[in-house]
KELOTI-293378 format. One record per residue: x, y, z of N, C-alpha, C, O, CB in turn; residue in three letters. Coordinates in steps of 0.1 Angstrom, whole numbers, plus 5000, padded with zeros to 4 digits. Glycine has a CB too. Layout:
N
XYZXYZXYZXYZXYZALA
...
This chain:
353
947131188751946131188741945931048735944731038731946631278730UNK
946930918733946430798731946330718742946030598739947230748722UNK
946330748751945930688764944030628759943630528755945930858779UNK
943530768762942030798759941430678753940730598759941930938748UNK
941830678739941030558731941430428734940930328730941030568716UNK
942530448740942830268746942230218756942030098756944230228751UNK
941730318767941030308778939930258773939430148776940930418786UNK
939430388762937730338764937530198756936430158756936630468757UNK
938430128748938330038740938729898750938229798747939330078727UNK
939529908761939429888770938229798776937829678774939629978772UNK
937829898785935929898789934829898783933729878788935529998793UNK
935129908768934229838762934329698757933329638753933929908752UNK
935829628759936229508757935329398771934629298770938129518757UNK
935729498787935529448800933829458798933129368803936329548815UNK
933129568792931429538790931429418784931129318791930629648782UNK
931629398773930729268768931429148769931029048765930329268753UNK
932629168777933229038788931529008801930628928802935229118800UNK
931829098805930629108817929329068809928828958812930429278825UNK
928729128801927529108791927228938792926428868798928029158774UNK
928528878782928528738774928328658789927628558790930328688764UNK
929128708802929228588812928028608817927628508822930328588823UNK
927028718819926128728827925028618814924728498818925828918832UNK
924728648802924328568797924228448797923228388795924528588792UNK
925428378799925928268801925428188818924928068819927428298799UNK
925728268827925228258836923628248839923228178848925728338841UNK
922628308832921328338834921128178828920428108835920828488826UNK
921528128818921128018817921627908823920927808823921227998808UNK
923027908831923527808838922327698853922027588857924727898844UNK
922327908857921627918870919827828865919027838874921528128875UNK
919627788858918327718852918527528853917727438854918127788833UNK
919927548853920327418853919927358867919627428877921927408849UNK
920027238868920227148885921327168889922327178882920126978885UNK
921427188901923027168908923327028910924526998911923127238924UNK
922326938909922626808910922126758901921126808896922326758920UNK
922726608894922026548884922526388887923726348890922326608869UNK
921526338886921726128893922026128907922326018912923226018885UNK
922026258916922426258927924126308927924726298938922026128932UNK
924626338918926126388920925926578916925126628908927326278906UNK
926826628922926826728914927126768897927826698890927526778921UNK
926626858893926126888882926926838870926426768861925927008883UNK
928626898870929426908863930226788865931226758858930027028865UNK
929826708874930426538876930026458869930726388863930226468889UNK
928626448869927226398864928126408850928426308844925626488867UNK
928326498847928026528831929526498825929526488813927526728827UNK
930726468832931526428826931426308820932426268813932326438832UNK
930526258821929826118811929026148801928626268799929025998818UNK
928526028795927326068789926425978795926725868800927326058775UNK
925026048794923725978802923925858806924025798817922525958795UNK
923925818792923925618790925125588801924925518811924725548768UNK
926025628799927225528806927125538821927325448829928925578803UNK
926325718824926425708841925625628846925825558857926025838849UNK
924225608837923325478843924225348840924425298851921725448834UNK
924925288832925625188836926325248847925625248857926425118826UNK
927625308848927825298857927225308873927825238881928225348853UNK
926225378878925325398887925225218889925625168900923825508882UNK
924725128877923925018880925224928882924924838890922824978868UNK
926324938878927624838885928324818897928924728902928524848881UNK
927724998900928225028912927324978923927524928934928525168913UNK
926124998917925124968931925124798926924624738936923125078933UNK
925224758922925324568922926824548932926824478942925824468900UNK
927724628928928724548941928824608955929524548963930124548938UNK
927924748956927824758968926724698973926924698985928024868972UNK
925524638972924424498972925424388977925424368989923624448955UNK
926324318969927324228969928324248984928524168993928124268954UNK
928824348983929124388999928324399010928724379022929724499000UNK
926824449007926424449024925824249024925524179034924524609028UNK
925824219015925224099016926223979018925923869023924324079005UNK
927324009014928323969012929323979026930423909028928724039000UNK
928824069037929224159050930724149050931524119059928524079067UNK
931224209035932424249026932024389030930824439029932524209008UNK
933724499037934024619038934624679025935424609019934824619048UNK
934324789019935024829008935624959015936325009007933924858994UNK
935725029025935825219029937625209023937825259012935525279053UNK
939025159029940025169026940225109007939425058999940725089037UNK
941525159007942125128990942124958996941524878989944225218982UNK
942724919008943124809009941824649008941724539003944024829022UNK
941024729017939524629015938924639006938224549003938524629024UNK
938924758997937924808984939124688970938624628960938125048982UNK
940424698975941324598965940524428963940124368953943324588974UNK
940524378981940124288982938724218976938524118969940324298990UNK
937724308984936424278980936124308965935124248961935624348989UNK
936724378957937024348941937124178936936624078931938724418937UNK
938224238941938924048935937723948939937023868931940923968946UNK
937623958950936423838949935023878941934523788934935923808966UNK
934523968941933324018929933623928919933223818917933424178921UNK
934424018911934823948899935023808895934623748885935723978896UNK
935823768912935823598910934523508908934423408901936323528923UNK
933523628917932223548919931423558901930623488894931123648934UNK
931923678899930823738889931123628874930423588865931223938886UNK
932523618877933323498867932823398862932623378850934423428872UNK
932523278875931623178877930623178874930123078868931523138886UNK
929723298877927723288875928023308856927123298848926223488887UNK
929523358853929123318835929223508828929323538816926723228834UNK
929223568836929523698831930323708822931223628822929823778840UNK
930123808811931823858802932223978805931724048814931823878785UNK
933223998796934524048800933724218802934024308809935924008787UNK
932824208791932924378797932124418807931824538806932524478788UNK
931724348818931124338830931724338840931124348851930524248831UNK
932724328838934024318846934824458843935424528851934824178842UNK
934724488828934924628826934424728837934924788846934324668814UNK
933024718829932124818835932024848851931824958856930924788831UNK
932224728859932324718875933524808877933324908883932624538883UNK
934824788873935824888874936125018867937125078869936824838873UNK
935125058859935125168853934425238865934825338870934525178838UNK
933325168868932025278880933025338889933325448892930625178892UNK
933525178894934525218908935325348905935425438913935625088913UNK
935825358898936925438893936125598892936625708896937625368878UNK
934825578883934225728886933225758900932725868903933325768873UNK
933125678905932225718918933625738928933525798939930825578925UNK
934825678926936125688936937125698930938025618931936525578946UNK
937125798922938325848915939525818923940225748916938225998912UNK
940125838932941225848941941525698942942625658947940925928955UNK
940325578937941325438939940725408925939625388920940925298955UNK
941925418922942325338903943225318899944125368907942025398891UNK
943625268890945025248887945525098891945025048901945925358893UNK
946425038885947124958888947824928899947824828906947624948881UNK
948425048901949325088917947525098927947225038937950725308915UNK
947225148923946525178937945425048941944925018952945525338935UNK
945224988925944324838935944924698928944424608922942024828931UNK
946324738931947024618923946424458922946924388913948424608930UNK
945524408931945324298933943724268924943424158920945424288948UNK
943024378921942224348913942824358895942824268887941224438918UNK
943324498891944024488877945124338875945724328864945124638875UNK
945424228886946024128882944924038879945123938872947024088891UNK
943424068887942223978883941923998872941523908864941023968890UNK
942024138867941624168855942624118846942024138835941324298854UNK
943424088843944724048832944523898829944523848818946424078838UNK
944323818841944023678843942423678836942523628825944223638861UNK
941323718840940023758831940223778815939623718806939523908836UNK
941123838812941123888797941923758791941523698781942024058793UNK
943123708798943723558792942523478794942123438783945123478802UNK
942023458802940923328800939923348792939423248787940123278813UNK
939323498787938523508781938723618769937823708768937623518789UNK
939923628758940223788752938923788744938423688738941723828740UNK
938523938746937523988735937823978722938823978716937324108736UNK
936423958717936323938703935524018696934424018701936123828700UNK
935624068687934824208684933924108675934223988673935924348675UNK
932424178669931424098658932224138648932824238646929824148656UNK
932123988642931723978623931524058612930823988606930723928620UNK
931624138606931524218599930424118588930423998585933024288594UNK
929224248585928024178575928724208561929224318560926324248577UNK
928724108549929324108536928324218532927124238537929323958528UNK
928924288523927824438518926324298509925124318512929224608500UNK
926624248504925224168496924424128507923224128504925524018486UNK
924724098518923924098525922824218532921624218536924624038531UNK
923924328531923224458535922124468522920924478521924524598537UNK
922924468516921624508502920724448506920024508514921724458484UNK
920424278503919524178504918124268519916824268518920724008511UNK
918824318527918124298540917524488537916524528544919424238558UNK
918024548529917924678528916724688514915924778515919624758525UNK
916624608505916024588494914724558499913724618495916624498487UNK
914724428512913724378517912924498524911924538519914024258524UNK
913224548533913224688541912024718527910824678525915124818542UNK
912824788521912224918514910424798506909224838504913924998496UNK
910924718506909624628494908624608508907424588504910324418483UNK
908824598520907924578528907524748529906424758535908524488540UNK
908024838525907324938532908125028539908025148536906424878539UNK
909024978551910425038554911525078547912625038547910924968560UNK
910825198540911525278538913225328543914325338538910825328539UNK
912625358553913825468562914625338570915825358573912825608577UNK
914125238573914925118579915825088562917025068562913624948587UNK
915425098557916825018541917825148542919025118542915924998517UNK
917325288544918025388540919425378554920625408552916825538538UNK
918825338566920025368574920925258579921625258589919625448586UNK
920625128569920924998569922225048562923325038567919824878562UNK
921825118547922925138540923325298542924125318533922625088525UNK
923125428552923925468557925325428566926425458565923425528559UNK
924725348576925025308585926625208580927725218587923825248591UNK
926425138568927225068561928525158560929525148567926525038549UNK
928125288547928625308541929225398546930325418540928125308534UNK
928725488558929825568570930225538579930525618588929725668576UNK
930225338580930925328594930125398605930825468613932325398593UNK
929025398607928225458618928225408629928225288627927025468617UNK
928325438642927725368655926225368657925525458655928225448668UNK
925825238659924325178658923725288661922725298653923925068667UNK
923725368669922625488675923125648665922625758666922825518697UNK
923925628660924125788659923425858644923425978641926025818658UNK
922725748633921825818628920725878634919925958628921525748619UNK
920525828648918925918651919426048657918626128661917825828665UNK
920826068656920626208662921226308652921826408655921326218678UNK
920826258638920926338624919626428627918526378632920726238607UNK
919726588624918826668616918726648603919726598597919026798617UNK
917726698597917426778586919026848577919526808567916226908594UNK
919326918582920527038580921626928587922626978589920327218591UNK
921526798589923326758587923626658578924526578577924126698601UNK
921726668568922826598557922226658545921126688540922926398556UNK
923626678544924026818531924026818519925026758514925226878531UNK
923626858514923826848495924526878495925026938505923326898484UNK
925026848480926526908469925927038468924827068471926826828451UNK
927127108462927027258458927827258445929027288444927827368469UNK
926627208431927627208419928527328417929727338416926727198407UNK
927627418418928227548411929627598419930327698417926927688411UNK
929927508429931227528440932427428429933627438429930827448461UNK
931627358421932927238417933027128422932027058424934127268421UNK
934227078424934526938428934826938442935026828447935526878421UNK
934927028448934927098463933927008469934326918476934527268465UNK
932627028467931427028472930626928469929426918474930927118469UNK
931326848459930326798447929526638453928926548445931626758430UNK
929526628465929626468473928426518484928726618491931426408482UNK
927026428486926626448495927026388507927526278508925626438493UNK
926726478519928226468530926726458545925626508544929926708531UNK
927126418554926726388570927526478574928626518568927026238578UNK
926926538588927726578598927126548611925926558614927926718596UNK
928326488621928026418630928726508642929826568642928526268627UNK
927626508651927626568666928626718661929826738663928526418681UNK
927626818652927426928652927827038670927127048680925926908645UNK
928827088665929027158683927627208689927027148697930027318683UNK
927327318684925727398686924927278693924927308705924927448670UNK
924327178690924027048694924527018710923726978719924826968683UNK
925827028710926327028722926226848732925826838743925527148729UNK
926726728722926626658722928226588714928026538703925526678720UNK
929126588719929926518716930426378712929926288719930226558721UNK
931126348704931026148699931526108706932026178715931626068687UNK
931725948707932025848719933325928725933525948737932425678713UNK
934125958715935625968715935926128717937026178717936425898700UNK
934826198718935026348722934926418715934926528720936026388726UNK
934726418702934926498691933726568685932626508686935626428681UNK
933826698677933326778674933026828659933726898652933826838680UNK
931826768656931726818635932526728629933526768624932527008627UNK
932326618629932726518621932326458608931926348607932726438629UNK
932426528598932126528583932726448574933826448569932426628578UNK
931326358571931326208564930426278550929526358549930126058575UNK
931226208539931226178524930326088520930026008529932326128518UNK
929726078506929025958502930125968491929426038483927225948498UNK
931225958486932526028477932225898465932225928453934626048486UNK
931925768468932425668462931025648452929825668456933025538472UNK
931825598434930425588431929125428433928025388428930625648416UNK
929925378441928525308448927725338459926625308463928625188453UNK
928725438463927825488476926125598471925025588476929125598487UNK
926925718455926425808456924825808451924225908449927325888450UNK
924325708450922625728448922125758461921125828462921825598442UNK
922825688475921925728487922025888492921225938500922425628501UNK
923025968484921926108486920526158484919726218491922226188481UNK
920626098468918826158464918326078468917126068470918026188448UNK
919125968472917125868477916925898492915825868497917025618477UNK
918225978501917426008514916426128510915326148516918526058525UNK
917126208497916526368499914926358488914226458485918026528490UNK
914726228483913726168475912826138486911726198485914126038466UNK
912926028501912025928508911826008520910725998525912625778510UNK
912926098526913126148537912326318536911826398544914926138538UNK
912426328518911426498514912126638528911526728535908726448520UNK
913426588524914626688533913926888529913526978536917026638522UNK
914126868511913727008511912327048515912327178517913727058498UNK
911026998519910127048526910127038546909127058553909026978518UNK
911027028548911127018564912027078567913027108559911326898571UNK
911927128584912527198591914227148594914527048601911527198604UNK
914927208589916127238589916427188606917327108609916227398584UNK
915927228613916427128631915727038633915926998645916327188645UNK
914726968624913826888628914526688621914626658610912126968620UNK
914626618632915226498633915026438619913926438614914626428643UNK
916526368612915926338599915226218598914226208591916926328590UNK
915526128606914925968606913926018620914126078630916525808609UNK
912425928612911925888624911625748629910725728637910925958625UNK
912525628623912525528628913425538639914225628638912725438620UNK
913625468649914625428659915625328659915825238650913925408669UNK
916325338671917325198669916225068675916524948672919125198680UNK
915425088679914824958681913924918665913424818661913824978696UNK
913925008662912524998652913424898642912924798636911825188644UNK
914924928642916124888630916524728637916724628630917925028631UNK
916524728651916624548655915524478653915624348652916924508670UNK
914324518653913224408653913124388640912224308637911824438659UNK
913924448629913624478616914424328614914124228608914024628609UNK
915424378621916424248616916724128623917424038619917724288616UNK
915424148640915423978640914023958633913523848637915423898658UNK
913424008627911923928624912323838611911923718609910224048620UNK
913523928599913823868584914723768584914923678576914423968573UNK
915723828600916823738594916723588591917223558580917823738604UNK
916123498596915823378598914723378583915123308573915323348614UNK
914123418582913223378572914423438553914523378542911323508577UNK
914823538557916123548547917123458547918023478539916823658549UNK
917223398553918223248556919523288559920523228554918323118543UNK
919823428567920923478570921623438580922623488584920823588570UNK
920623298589921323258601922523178601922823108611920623198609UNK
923423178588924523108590925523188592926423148599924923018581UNK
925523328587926623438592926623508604927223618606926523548585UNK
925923418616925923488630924623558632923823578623927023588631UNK
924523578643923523688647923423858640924323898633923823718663UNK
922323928643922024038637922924138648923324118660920324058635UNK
922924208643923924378648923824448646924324438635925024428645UNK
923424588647923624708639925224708643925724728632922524858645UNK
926024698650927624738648928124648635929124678628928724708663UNK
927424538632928024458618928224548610929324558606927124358611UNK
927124638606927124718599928824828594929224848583926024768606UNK
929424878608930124908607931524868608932524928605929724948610UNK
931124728612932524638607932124598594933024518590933024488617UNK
931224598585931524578570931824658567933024658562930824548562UNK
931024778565931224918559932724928555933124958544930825058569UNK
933824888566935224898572936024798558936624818548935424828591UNK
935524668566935724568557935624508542936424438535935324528562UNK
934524578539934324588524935224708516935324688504932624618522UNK
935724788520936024878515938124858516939024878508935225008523UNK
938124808526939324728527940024638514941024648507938924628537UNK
938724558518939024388506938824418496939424358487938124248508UNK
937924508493938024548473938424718471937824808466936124538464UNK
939824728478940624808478940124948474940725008465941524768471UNK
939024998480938325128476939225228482939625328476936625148482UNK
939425198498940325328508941725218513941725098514939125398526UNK
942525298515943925228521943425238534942425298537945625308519UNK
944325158543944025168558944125258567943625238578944525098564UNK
944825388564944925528567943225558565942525568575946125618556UNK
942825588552941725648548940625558554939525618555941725668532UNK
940525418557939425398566939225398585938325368593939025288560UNK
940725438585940825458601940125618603939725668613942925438607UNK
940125688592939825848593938325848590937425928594940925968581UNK
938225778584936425738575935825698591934925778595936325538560UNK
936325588601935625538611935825618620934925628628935825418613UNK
937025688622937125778634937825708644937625718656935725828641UNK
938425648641939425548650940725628657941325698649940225408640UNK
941025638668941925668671943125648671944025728671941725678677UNK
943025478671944325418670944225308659943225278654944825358685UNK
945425278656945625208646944925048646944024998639947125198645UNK
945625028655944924898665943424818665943124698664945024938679UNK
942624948668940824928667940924918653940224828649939625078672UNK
941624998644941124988626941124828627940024778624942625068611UNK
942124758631942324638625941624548636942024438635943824608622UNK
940724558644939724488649938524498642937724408641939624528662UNK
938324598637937224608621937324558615936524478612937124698613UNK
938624568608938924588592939024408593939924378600940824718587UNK
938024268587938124178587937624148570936624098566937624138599UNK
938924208562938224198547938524028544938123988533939124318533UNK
939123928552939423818549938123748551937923648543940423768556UNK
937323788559935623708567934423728559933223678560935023788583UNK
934923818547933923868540933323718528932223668526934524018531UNK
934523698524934223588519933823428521933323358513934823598515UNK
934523408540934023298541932923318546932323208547934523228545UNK
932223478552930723458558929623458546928523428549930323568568UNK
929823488536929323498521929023328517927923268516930723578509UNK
930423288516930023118515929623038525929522918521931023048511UNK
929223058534928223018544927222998538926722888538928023108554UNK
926523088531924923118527924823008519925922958515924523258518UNK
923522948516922722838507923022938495923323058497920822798511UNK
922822898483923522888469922123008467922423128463923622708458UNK
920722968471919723038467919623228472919323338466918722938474UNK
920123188485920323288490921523418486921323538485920423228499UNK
922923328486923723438475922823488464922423608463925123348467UNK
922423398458921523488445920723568446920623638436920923418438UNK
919723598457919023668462919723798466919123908465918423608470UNK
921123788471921723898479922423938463921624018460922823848496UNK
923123928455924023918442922924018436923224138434924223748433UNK
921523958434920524058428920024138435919024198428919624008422UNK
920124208451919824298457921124368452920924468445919324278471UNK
922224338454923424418453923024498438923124618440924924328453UNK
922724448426922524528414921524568415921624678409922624468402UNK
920324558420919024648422918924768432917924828434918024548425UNK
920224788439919724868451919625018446918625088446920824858463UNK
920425048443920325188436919025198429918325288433921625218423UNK
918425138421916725158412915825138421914825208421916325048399UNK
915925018431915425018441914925128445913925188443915924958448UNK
916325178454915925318462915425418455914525468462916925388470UNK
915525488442915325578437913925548426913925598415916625618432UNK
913125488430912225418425912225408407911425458400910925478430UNK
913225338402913525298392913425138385913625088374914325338393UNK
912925098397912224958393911024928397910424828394912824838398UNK
């Protein structure tokens, strides 16, 4: 007699098993079986961007080998004809992450030769590469500078270029990942929830989306918590007019190019060329850095703010010592210009001046 309802609870568990997969399937089967020429699910263990670098490193050293009438088919000639690449690629002036990227391809177009053990003679070119040349991560931009160049933005007209000058700042963003904000991932407070809620918040590479961050991860939920940060909520949900638009519809419609030409056409005429070249990643080594050096977050709370994995990258950011000598760089005129963007930004954005 209790047999009965276990069975049928059962088979109705194995129906909408069968149901969900056939579903699942009906859309699979729509997909390509192939994509860049690899199969489907190979293709995609990257992301777009990297398989075209990769694709384009790989096909420069196999170019390099037929012209080169260099064999790569064994671990043992594929070891060799490496080492000389690199030697070559050394000399014509290349950097270091070109030399990355050449052994990252190799490694996903020939998974089976990688590793240290398996092409020992190139990972010793590569060690000798990084002594002659260790990376050096950019400069972090002093926050008065961000104002200065975010202030200017908005008085020319660019709006939405000041607004993700100083998101981008203030959550530690990767140069590209405000364009792939909706509408619905950046969120109001919820007074009536309390202090729970009370902070307008980002959400970055939303699952549904189906678009994961550099580092893999899923719904990664950023604060404006601090009170210098908190006027850039109403001035996105003021300039951006969030409550009359579609909830899936892209929040920014400037681009990342639209954000570099922004910042080579001022920099120079802003007299910002003594702190280095322009960046959108500056951005995120200040954001890091400023918050560091005037003790807003401990170094725990901005390794979790940036999404850092390891401790190590925090402190390739985190340069709160640079803040001040790239600050005193600037002509006397210029601090003053950036000093009085820093106190005007908030009225600025919220049209209060």
């Amino acid at each position: 007699e209790t047999s009965a309802p276990v069975t049928w609870e059962i088979e109705m568990e194995e129906k909408k098993d069968k149901a969900k997969k056939q579903r699942r399937s009906s859309k699979r089967v729509k997909q390509p079986a192939m994509k860049h020429g690899l199969p489907l699910l190979r293709a995609s263990s990257v992301k777009p961007v990297t398989l075209e670098r990769y694709q384009l490193h790989h096909n420069n050293f196999q170019v390099w080998c037929r012209e080169s009438f260099r064999r790569a088919q064994t671990v043992k000639e594929l070891d060799g004809s490496l080492v000389d690449y690199l030697q070559e690629k050394y000399y014509e002036g290349e950097d270091l992450a070109y030399a990355n990227y050449t052994l990252a391809a190799v490694a996903f177009f020939r998974p089976g030769m990688k590793g240290a053990t398996t092409l020992p003679l190139t990972h010793q070119c590569m060690r000798g590469w990084r002594n002659l040349c260790p990376a050096r991560s950019r400069m972090p931009l002093p926050y008065e500078v961000v104002t200065l160049l975010a202030v200017t933005a908005v008085k020319k007209g660019l709006t939405q270029v000041g607004l993700v000058l100083m998101l981008n700042f203030y959550l530690y963003l990767r140069p590209s990942e405000f364009s792939r904000l909706r509408v619905c991932d950046l969120v109001r407070p919820v007074k009536r929830a309390g202090k729970t809620y009370r902070w307008w918040g980002v959400l970055l590479n939303p699952s549904e989306e189906g678009i994961p961050s550099k580092t893999l991860q899923w719904d990664e939920a950023l604060v404006l918590d601090l009170p210098y940060q908190q006027f850039l909520g109403p001035a996105m949900d003021l300039h951006l007019q969030l409550r009359n638009r579609a909830k899936g519809e892209k929040a920014f419609t400037v681009t990342v190019t639209d954000i570099n030409q922004f910042l080579q056409s001022e920099w120079i005429p802003l007299g910002l060329q003594p702190v280095g070249a322009p960046h959108l990643y500056r951005l995120r080594h200040g954001g890091a850095s400023h918050e560091m050096a005037s003790q807003l977050r401990c170094l725990s709370a901005v390794q979790l703010r940036g999404r850092w994995q390891a401790l190590k990258s925090v402190k390739n950011y985190e340069k709160g010592s640079r803040l001040s000598q790239l600050f005193g760089m600037l002509d006397k005129g210029v601090q003053k210009r950036c000093l009085q963007a820093k106190k005007d930004i908030k009225d600025i954005f919220l049209n209060q001046l």
